[in-house]
C-alpha positions as CSV (number, residue, x, y, z in Angstrom):
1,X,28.4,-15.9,0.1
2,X,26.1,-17.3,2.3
3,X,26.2,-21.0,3.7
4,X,23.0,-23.4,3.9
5,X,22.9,-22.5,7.5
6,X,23.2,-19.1,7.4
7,X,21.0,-18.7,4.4
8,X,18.2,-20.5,6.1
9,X,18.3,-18.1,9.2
10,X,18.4,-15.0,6.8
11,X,15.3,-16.2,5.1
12,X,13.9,-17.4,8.9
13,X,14.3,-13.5,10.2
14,X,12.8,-12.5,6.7
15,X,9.7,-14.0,7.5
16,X,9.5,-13.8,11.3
17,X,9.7,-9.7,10.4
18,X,7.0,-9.8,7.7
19,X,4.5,-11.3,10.1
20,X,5.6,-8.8,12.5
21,X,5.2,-6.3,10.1
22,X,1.6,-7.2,8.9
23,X,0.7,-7.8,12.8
24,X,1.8,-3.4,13.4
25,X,0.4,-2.2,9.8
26,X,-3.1,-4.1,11.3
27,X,-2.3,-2.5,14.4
28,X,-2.1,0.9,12.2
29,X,-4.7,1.0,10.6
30,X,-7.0,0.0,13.8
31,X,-5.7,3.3,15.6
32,X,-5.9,5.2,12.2
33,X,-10.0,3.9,12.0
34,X,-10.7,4.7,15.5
35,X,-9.2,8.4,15.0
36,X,-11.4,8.5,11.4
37,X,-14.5,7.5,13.3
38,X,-13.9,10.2,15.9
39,X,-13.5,12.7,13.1
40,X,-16.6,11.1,11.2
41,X,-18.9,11.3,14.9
42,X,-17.5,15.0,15.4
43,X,-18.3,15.5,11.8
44,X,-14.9,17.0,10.9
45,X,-12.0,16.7,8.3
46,X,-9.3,18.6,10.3
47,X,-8.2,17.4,14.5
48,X,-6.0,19.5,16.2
49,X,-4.9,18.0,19.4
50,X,-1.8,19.0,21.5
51,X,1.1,19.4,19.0
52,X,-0.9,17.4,16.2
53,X,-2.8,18.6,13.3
54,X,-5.0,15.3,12.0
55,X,-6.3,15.9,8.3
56,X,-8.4,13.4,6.3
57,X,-10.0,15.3,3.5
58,X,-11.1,13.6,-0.2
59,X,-8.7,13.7,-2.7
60,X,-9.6,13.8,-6.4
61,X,-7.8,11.9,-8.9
62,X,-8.0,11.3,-12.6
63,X,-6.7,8.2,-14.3
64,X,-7.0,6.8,-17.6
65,X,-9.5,3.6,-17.8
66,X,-7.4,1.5,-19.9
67,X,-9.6,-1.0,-19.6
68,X,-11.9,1.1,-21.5
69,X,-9.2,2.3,-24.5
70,X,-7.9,-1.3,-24.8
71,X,-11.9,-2.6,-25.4
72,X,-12.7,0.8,-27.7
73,X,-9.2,1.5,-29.3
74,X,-7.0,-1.5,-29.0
75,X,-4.7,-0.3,-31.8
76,X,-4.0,2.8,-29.7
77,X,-3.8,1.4,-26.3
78,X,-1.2,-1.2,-28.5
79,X,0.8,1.6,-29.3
80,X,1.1,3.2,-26.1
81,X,1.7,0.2,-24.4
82,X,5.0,-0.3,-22.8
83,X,6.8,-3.2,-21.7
84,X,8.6,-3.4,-18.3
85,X,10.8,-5.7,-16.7
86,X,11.6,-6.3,-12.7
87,X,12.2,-8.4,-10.5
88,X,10.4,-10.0,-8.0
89,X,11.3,-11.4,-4.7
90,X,9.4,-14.6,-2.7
91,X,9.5,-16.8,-0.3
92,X,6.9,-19.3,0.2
């Protein structure tokens, strides 16, 4: 078990690496937008360069509106509905 001290420096390093975590995923996605705008200029969905093969292609999905079944059918959408427990961690 952890002491005041040592709790309060876990939860310190905890949130020193989430800010350094959201300052590399901004990071990411900067150098992942630049290579996308290269692709969108050259008008292409596949990069090959040196050992790399850089896709970015649409993907289709299908997904169940159920905002729409719980407004048309809300005795259905009850019945399908299922409850689900977790946990959630914080620190503010």
């Amino acid at each position: 078990m952890l002491n005041k001290n040592e709790l309060t420096q876990k939860i310190h390093q905890i949130k020193e690496l989430q800010r350094m975590s959201e300052e590399l995923t901004a990071e990411l996605e900067a150098l992942k937008d630049e290579v996308k705008q290269t692709m969108t200029e050259q008008n292409t969905d596949t990069l090959v360069i040196d050992c790399y093969k850089v896709t970015w292609k649409p993907v289709t999905s299908n997904r169940i509106d159920t905002t729409a079944i719980k407004r048309e059918l809300p005795e259905i959408a009850e019945r399908y509905t299922k409850q689900t427990e977790t946990k959630r961690f914080t620190i503010s």
